[in-house]
LOROTOR-574849 format. One record per residue (C-alpha): residue in three letters; x, y, z. Coordinates in nm, 4 decimals, padded with zeros to 6 digits, always signed. Each point is the difference from the previous one (the first is absolute). Last residue first. Example, Ala and Ser with C-alpha at 12.3 -4.5 7.8 and 13.67 -1.06 7.14 Angstrom:
<"SER" <+01.3670 -00.1060 +00.7140>>;
<"ALA" <-00.1370 -00.3440 +00.0660>>;
END
This chain:
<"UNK" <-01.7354 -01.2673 -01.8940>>;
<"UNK" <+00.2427 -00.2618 -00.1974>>;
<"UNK" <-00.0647 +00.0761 -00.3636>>;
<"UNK" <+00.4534 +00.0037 -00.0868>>;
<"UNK" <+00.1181 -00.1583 +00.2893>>;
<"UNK" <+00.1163 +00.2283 +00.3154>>;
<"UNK" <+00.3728 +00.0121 +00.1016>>;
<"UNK" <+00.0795 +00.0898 +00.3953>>;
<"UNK" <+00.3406 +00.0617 +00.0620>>;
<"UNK" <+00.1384 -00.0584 +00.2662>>;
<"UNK" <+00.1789 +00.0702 +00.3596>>;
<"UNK" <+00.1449 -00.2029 +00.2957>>;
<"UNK" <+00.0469 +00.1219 +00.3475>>;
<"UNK" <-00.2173 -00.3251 +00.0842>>;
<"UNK" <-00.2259 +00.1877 +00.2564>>;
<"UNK" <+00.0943 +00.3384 -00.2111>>;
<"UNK" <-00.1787 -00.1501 -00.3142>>;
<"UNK" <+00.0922 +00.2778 -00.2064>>;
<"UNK" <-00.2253 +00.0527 -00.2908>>;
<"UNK" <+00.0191 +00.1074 -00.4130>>;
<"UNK" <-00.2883 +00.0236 -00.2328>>;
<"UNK" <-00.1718 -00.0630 -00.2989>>;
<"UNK" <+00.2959 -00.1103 -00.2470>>;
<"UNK" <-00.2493 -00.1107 -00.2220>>;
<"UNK" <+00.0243 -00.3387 -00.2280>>;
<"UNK" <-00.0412 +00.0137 -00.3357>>;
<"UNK" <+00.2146 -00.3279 -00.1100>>;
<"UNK" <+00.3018 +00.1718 -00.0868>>;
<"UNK" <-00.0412 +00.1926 +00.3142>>;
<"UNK" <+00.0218 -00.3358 +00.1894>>;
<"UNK" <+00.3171 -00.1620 -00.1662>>;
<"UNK" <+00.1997 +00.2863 +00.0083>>;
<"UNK" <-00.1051 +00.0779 +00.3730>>;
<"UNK" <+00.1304 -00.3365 +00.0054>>;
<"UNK" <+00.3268 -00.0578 -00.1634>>;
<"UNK" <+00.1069 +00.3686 +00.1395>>;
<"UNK" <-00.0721 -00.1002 +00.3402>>;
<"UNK" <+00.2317 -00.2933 +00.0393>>;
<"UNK" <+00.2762 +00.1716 -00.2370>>;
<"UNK" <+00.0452 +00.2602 +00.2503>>;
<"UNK" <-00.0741 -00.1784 +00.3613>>;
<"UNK" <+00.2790 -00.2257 -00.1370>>;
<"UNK" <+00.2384 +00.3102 -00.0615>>;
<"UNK" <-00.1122 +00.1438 +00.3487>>;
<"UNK" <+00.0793 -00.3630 +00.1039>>;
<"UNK" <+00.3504 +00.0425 -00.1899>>;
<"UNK" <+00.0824 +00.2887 +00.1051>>;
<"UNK" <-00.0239 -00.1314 +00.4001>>;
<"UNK" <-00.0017 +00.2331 +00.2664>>;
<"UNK" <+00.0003 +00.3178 -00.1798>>;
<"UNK" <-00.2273 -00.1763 -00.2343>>;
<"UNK" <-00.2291 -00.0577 +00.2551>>;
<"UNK" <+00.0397 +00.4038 +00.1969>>;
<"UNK" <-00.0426 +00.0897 -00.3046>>;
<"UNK" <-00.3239 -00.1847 -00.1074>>;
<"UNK" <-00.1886 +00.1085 +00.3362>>;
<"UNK" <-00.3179 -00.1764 +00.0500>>;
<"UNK" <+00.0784 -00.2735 -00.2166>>;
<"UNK" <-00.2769 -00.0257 -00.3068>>;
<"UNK" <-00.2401 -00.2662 -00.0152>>;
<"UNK" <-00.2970 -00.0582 -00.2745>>;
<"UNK" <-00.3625 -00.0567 +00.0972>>;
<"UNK" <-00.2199 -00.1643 -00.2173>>;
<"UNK" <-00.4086 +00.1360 -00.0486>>;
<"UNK" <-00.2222 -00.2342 -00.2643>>;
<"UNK" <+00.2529 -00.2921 -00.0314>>;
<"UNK" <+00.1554 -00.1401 -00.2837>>;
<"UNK" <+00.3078 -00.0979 +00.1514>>;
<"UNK" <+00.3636 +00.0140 -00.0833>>;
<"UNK" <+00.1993 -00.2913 +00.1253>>;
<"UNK" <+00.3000 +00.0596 +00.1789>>;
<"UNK" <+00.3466 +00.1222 +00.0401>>;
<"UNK" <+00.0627 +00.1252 +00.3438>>;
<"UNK" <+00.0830 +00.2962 +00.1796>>;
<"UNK" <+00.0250 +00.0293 +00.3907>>;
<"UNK" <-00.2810 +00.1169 +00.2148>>;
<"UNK" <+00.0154 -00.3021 +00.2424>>;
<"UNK" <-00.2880 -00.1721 -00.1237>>;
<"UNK" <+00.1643 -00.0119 -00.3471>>;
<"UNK" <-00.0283 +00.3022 -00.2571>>;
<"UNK" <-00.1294 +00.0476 -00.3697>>;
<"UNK" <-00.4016 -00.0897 +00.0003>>;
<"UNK" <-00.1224 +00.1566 +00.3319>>;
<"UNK" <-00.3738 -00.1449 -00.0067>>;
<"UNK" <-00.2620 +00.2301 +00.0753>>;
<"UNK" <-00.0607 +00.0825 +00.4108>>;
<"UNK" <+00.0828 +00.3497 -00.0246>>;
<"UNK" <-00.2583 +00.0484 -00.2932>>;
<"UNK" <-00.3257 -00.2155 +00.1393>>;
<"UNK" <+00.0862 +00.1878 +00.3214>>;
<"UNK" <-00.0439 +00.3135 -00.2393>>;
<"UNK" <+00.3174 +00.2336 -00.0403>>;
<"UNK" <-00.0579 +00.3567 +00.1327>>;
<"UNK" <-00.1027 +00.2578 -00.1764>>;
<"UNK" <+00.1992 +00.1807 -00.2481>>;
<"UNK" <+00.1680 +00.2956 -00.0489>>;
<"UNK" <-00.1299 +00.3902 -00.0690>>;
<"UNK" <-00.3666 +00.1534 -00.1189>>;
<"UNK" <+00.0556 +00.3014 -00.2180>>;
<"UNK" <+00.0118 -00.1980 -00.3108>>;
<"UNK" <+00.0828 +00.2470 -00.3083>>;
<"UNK" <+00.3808 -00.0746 +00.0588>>;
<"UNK" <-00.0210 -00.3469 -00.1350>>;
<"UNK" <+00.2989 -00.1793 +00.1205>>;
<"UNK" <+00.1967 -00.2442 -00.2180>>;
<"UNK" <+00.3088 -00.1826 +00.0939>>;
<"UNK" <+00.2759 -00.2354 -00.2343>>;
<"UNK" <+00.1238 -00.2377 +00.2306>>;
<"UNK" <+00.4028 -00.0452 +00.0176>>;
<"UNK" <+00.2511 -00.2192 -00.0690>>;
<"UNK" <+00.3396 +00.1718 +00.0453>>;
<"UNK" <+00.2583 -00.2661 +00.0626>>;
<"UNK" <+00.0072 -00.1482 +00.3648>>;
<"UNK" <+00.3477 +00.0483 +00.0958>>;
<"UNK" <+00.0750 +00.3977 +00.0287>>;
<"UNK" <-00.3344 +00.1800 +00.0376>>;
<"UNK" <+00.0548 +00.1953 +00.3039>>;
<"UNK" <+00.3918 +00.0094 -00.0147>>;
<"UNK" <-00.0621 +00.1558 -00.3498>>;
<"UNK" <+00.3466 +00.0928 -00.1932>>;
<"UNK" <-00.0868 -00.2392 -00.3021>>;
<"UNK" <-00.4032 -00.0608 +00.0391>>;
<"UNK" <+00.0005 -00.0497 -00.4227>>;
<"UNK" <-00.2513 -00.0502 -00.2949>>;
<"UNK" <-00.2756 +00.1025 +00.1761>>;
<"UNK" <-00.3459 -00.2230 -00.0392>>;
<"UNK" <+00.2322 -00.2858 +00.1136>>;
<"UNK" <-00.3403 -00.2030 -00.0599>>;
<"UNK" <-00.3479 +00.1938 +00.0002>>;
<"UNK" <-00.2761 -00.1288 +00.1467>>;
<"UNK" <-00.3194 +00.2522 -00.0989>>;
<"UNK" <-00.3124 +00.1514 +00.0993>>;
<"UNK" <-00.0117 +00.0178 +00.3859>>;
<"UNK" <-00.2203 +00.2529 +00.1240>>;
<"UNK" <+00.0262 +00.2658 +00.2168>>;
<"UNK" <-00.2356 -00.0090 +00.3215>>;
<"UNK" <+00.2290 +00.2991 +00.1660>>;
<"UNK" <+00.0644 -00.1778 +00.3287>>;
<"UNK" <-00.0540 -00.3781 -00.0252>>;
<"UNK" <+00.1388 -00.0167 -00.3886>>;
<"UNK" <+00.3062 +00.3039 +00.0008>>;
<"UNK" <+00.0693 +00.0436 +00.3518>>;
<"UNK" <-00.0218 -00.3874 +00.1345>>;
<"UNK" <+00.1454 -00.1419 -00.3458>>;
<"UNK" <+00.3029 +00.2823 +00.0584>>;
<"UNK" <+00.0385 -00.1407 +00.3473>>;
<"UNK" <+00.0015 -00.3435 -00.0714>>;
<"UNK" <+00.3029 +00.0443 -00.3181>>;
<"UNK" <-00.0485 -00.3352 -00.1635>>;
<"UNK" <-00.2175 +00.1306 -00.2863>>;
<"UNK" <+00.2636 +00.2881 -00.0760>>;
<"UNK" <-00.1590 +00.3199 -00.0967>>;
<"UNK" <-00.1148 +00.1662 -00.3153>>;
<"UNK" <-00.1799 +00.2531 -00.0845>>;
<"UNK" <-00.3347 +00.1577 -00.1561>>;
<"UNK" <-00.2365 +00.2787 +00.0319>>;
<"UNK" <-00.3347 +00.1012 -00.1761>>;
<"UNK" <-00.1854 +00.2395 +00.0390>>;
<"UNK" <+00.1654 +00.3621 -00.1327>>;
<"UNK" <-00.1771 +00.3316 -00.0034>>;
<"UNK" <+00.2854 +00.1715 +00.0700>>;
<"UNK" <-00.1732 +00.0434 +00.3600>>;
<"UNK" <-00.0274 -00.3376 +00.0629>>;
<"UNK" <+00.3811 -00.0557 -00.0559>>;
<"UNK" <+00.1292 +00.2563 +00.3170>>;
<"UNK" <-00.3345 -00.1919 +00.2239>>;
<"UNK" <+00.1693 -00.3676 -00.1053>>;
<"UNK" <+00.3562 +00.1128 +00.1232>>;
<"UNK" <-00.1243 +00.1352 +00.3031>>;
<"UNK" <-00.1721 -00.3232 +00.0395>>;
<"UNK" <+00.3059 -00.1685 -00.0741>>;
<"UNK" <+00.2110 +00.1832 +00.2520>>;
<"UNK" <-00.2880 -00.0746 +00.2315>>;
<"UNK" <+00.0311 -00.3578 -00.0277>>;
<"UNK" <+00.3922 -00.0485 +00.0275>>;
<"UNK" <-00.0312 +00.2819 +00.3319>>;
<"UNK" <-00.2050 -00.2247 +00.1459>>;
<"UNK" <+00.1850 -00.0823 +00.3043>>;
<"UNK" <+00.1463 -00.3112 -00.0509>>;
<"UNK" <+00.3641 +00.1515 -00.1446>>;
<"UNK" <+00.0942 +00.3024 +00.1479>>;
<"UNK" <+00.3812 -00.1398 +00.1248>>;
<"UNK" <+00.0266 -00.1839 -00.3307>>;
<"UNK" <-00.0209 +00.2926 -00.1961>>;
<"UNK" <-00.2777 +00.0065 -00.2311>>;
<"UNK" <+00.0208 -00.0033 -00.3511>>;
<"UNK" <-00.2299 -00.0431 -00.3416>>;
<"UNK" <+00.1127 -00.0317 -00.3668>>;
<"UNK" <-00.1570 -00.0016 -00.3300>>;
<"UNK" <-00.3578 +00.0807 +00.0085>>;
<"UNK" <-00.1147 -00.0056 -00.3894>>;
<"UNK" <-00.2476 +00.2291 -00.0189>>;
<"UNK" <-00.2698 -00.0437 -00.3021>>;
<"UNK" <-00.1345 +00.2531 -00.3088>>;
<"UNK" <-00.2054 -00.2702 -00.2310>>;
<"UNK" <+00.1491 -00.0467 -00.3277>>;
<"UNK" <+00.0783 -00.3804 +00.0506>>;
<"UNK" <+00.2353 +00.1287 +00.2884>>;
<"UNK" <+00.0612 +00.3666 +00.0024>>;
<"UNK" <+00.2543 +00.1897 +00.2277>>;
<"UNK" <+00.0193 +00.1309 +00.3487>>;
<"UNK" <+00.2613 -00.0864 +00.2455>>;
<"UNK" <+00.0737 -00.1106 +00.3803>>;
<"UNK" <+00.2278 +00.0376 +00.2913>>;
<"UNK" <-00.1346 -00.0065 +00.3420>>;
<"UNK" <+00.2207 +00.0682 +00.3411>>;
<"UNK" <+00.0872 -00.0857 +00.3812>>;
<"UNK" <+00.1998 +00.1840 +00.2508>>;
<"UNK" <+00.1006 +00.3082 -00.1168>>;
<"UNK" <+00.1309 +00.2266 +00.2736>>;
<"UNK" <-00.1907 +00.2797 +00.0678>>;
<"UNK" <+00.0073 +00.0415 +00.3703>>;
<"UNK" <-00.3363 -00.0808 +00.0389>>;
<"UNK" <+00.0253 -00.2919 -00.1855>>;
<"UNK" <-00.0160 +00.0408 -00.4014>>;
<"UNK" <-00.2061 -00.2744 -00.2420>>;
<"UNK" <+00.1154 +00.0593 -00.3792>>;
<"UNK" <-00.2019 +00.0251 -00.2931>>;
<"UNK" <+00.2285 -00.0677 -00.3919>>;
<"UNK" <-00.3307 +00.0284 -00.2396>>;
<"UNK" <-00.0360 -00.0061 -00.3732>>;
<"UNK" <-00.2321 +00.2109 -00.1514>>;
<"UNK" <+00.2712 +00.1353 -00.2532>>;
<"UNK" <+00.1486 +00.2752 +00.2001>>;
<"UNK" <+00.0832 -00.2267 +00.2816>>;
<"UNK" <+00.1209 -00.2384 -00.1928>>;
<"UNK" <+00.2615 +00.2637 -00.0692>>;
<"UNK" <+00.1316 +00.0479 +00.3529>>;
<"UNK" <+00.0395 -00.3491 +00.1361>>;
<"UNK" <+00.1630 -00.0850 -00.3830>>;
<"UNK" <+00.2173 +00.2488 +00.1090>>;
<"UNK" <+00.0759 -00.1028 +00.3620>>;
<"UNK" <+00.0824 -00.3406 -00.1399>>;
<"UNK" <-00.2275 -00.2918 -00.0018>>;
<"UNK" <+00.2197 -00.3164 +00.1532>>;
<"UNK" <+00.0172 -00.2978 -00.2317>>;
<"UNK" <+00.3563 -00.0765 +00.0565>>;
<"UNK" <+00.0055 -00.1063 +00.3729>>;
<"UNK" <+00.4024 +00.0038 +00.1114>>;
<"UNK" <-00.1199 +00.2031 +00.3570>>;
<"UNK" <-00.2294 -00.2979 +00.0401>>;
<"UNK" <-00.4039 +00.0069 -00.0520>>;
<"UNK" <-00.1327 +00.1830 +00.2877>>;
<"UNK" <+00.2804 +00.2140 +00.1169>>;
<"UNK" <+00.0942 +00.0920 -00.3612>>;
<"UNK" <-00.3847 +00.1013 -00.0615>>;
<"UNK" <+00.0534 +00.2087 +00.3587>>;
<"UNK" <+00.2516 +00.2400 -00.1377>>;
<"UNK" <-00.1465 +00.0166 -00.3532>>;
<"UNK" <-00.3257 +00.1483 +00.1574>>;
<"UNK" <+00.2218 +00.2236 +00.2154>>;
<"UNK" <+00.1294 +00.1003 -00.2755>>;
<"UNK" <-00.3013 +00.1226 -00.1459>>;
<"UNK" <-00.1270 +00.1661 +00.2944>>;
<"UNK" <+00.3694 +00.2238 -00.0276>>;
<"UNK" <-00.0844 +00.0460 -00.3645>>;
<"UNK" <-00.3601 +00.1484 +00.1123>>;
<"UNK" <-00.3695 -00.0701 +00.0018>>;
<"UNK" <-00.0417 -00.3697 +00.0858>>;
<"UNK" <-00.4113 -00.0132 -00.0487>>;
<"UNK" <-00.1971 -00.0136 +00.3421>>;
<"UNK" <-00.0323 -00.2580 +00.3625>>;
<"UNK" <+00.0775 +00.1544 +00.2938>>;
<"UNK" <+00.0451 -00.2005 +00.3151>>;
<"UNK" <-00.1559 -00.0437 +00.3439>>;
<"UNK" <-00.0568 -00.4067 +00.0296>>;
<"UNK" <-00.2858 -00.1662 -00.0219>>;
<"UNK" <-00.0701 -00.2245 +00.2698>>;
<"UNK" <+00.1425 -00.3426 -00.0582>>;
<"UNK" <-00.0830 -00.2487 -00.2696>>;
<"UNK" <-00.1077 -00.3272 +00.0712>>;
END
């Protein structure tokens, strides 16, 4: 559960000194050697294109958390394509993930604009948490090593760069999802063993399946590359399986009593 919110500012970056800030903390999160960092220029210029680079500021006005997205057509309908999102470590839990992208959301609205996208990785807990539970985005694509390299990330460093394709229709006011069902949190986990850990097995053709994640994929890999690399190759061969056969991604749960967490996938006509 998140705690209370916190007092912070949340606007548009507004200055070269807010801009490198912005690269500051992008190095922090993904590895001083991380390649795909958006310079202070591109910050700037996006900016003037519809684009958006928000930060959140503590009282002393530090930058502790930020947004980066941009504006362009996809199948000749104006879209934002949200790009990257940070919080520092020591603020994350606290909501300042969600608000960012409601911020975010609000900046797009007013160009007029309805539709967003991004990506995320599908093993990453927190991100399913914010972006499914949280925002009620949906889950329209599996995409594998969707970028071509993670050379200089400590963050993504070991896995490859897999990564869910995300959709969030900005004209619904109403945010998350409900909770699972029983019927939901008791449907057959169809990639892990009774003790959580990923196995090979039979795909069924069930009307809800629940897919595993670990709770924390870095601290697993960080403990054992080659589980994170299992958990990796596990989940790819079924969420490929799944959404090839029409199956929603319909929500995401953490069974605290277990400290386990999954995916719930929904067959194509099930109510």
């Amino acid at each position: 559960m998140e705690s209370a919110k916190p007092d912070i500012t949340i606007r548009q970056l507004s200055n070269h000194d807010e801009y490198l800030q912005c690269l500051r903390l992008q190095h922090e999160t993904w590895g001083r050697n991380f390649t795909e960092v958006v310079s202070p220029a591109i910050q700037m210029v996006s900016q003037k294109l519809g684009g958006v680079t928000a930060g959140a500021f503590d009282q002393s006005g530090k930058l502790i958390g930020f947004v980066f997205g941009m504006t362009g057509l996809k199948d000749g309908e104006p879209v934002h394509w949200s790009d990257m999102l940070a919080v520092k470590p020591e603020w994350q839990g606290k909501g300042i993930g969600r608000r960012l992208k409601l911020f975010q959301r609000d900046e797009v609205r007013k160009l007029g604009i309805y539709v967003m996208y991004w990506t995320y990785d599908p093993l990453e807990a927190g991100n399913a948490h914010l972006n499914i539970k949280c925002l009620g985005a949906r889950i329209v694509e599996y995409v594998v090593n969707m970028y071509t390299t993670n050379e200089g990330s400590t963050l993504h460093a070991g896995l490859g760069m897999d990564r869910f394709i995300v959709q969030w229709d900005l004209r619904e006011d109403r945010l998350g999802r409900d909770l699972p069902s029983p019927d939901e949190m008791s449907a057959p986990i169809i990639n892990t063993d009774k003790h959580g850990q990923p196995v090979e097995s039979d795909f069924l053709d069930r009307p809800v399946v629940r897919v595993e994640i670990p709770v924390n994929i870095q601290i697993t890999k960080t403990e054992s590359s080659e589980t994170g690399l299992k958990w990796r190759l596990n989940t790819r061969r079924v969420f490929q399986h799944y959404l090839a056969h029409n199956y929603s991604i319909d929500n995401f749960c953490r069974d605290n009593s277990l400290n386990r967490c999954f995916y719930i996938l929904i067959k194509p006509g099930n109510p």
